[in-house]
C-alpha positions in Angstrom: 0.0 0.0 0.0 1.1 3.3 -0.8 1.5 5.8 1.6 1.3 9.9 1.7 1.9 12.0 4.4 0.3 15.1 2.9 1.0 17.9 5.6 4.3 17.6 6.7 5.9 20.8 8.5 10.1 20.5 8.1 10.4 19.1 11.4 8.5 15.8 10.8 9.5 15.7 7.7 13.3 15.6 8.5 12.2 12.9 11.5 10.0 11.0 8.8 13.1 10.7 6.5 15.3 10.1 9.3 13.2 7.5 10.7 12.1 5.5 7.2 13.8 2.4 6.7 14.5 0.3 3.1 12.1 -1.9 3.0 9.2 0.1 4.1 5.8 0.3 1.6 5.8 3.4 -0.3 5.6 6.6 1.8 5.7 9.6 0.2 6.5 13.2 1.7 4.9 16.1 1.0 6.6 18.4 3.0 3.4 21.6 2.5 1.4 21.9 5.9 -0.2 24.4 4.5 -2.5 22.8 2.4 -6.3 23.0 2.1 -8.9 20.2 2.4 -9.5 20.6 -1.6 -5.5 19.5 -2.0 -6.2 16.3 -0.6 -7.8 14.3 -3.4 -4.7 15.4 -5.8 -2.0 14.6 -2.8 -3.7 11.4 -2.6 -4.3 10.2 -6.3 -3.6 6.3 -5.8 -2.8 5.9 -2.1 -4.8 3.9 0.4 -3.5 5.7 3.2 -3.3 9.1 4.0 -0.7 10.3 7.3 -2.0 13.6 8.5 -1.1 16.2 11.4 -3.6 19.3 11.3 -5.5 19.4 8.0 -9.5 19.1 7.6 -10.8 16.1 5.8 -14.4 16.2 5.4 -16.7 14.2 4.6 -16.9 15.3 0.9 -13.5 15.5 -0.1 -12.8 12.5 1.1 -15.3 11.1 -1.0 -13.4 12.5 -4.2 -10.3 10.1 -2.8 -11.0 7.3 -4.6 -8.3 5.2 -3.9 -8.2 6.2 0.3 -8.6 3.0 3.0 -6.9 4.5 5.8 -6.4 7.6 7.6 -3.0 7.5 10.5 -3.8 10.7 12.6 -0.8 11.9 14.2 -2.0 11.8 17.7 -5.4 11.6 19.3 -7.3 14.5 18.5 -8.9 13.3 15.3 -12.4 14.4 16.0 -11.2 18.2 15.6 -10.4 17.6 11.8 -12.8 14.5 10.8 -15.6 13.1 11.7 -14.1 9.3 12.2 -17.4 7.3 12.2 -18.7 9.1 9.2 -15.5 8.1 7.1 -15.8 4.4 8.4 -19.6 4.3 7.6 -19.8 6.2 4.4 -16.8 5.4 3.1 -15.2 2.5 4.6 -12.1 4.9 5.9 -10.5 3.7 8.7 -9.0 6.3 11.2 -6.0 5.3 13.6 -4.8 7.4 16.4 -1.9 7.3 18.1 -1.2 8.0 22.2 1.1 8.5 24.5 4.1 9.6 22.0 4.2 13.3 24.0 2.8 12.3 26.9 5.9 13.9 29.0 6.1 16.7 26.5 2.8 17.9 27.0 3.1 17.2 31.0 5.9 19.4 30.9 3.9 22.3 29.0 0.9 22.2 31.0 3.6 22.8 33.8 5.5 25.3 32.5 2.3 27.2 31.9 1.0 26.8 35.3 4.5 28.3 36.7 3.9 31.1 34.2 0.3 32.1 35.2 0.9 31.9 38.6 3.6 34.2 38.8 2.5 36.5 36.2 5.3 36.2 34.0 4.1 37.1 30.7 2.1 40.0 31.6 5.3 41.1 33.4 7.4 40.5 30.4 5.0 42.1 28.4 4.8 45.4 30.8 8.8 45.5 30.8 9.1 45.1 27.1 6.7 48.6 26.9 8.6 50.5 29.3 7.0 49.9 32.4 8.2 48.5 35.3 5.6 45.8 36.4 5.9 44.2 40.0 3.2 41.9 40.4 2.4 39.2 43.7 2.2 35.8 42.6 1.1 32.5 43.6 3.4 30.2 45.6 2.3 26.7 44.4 4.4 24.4 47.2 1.5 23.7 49.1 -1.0 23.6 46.5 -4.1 21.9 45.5 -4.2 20.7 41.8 -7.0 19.3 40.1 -6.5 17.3 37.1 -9.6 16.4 34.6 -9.6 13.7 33.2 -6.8 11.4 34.0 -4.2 9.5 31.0 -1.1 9.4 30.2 -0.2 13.2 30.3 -2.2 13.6 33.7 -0.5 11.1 35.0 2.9 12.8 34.2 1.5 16.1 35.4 0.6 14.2 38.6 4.0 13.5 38.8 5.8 16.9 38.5 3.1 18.7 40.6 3.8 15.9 43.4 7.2 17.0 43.0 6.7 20.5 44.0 4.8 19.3 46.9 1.3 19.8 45.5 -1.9 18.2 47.0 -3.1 16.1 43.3 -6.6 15.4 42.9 -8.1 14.2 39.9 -11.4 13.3 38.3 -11.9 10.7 35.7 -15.5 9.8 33.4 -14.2 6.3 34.1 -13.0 5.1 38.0 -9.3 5.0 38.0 -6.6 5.0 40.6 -2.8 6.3 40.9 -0.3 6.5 43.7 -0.2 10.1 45.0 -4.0 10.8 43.8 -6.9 11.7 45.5 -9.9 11.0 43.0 -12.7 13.0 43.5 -16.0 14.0 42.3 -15.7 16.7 39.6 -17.9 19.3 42.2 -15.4 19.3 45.0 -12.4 19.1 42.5 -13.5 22.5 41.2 -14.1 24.0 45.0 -10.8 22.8 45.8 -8.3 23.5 43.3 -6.1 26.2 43.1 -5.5 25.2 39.9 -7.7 23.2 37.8 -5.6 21.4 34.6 -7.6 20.0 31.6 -6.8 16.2 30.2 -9.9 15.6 28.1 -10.2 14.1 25.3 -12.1 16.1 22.6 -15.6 14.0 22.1 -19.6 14.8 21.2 -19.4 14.2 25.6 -16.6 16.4 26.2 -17.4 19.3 23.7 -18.0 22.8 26.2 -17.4 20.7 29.4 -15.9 22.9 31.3 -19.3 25.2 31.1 -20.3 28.5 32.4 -22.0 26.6 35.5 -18.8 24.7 36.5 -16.7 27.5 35.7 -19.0 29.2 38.3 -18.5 26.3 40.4 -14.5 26.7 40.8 -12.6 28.7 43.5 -12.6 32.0 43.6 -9.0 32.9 42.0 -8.3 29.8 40.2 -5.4 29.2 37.8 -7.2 27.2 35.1 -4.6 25.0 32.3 -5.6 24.0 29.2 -3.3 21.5 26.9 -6.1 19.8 25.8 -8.5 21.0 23.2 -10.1 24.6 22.8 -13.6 23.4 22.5 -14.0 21.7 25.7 -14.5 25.1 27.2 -17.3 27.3 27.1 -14.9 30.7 25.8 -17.1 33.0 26.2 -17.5 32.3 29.7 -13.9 31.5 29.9 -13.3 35.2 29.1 -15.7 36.8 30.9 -14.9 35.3 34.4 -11.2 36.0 33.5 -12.1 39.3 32.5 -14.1 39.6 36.3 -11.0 38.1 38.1 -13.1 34.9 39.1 -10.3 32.7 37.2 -7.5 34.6 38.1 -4.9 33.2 35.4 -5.0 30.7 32.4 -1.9 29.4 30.7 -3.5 27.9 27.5 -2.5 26.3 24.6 -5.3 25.3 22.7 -7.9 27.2 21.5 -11.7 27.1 19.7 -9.8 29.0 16.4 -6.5 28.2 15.1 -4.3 29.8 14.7 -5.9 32.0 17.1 -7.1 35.7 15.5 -4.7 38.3 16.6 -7.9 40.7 17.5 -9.2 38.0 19.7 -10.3 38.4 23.1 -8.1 36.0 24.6 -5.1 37.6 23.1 -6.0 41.3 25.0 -6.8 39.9 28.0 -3.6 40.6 30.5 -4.3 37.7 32.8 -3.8 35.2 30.1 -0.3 33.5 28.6 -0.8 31.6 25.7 1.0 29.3 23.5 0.9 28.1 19.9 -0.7 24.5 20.4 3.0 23.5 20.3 2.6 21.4 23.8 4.0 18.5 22.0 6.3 20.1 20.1 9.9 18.6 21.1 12.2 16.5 19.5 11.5 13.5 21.6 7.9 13.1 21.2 8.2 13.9 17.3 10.8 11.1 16.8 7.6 9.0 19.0 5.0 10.2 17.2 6.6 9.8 13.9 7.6 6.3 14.6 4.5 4.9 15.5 3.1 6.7 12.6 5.3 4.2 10.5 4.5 1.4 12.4 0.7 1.6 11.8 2.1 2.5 8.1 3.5 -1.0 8.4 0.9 -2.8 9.7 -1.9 -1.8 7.5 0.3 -3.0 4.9 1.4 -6.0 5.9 -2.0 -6.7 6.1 
């Protein structure tokens, strides 16, 4: 079976070279992520699998891919660029995700943006970059209460590192799970609790606006909130208004409804916000992972 990874940014292309061996089944590099949906049946004239990392593939265009069997997403988030049952049903496409390759990287993110919003760095960098000499009182996070919601492989790294810092960890999963260090909790006193509430959900019909208006309501007064995993399981609008009230006192996010986030957006004015480029998993150790087991499916599918 012949292979296309149609979005490739330099990085994974390099890795993807890098990682390729002799013998695989064609796999052909098309090293353009900025393509539009209406490239793909071109890109894909012939091959039965398609390898993508952010582009759209509706319904309709992937109807005019004649030849298209599979569809290796690179990482688990599929649901924001395709509607996976709908190309299995209509069109016999199946859609393979893979998990856990930036498990740590993202962890480490989520992290590094709590640090940030607590102490106010980037509104502080920002200030000092205009001129003005910006001393703000942070939050000392020794001591602690995280919540975690939603509880795989990355909350369980972010467990870790908050542990380390000698944070109280409690977390609420859809499903009953346990972890050394954990307190599990219902999601009602996880959200009175927390000093800082850190979201792990997966993007799903169930999981779409989650963290609502009401439960945003629900949190304590002054929260940090976290966001590393998908844009849409917040309510935004009432994001930004009870940022813009002080009621969520920080958020360090990375992922947002739009991409690539409107520079006249809200969220981009606000002063109590630092945000990053949905580059979480963005290192050279989770590409090499993701990469790799991008291959591996690549390989399987083939081999039948």
């Amino acid at each position: 079976m012949r292979a296309v990874f149609v979005d490739a940014s330099e990085t994974l292309a390099a890795v993807a070279r890098r990682l390729l061996r002799p013998d695989d089944p064609p796999f052909v590099i098309h090293d353009d992520p900025a393509i539009t949906p209406q490239d793909l049946p071109g890109l894909l004239a012939g091959a039965e699998i398609a390898v993508i990392d952010h582009t759209a593939l509706p319904l309709d265009v992937a109807r005019a891919c004649a030849g298209l069997k599979h569809v290796v997403f690179l990482g688990t988030g599929a649901r924001s660029y395709m509607d996976p049952e709908a190309l299995q049903a209509e069109r016999g496409v199946a859609v393979h995700t893979i998990k856990g390759y930036g498990d740590t990287a993202v962890a480490e993110c989520a992290f590094a943006l709590m640090w940030a919003a607590a102490r106010g760095l980037a509104e502080m960098d920002r200030a000092m970059r205009a001129g003005s000499w910006l001393r703000s009182e942070g939050m000392q996070l020794t001591g602690k209460t995280v919540g975690l919601v939603g509880f795989g492989g990355i909350a369980a790294e972010m467990a870790r590192l908050c542990a380390g810092i000698g944070m109280r960890v409690l977390a609420w999963n859809r499903t009953p799970r346990t972890h050394p260090g954990v307190a599990f909790v219902p999601l009602e006193r996880l959200l009175a609790e927390s000093d800082v509430v850190s979201l792990h959900l997966l993007l799903t019909d169930a999981t779409r606006g989650f963290l609502s208006a009401a439960r945003i309501a629900a949190m304590k007064p002054g929260t940090i909130l976290i966001n590393t995993a998908r844009g849409a399981v917040i309510d935004e609008p009432a994001l930004i208004e009870a940022l813009r009230t002080g009621a969520i006192a920080q958020a360090g996010l990375d992922v947002f409804t739009i991409e690539p986030l409107p520079a006249d957006h809200p969220l981009a004015r606000l002063p109590n916000v630092t945000l990053s480029a949905h580059s979480a998993f963005r290192t050279p150790e989770a590409s090499d992972n993701l990469i790799g087991a991008a291959l591996e499916h690549c390989r399987r599918i083939s081999a039948g």
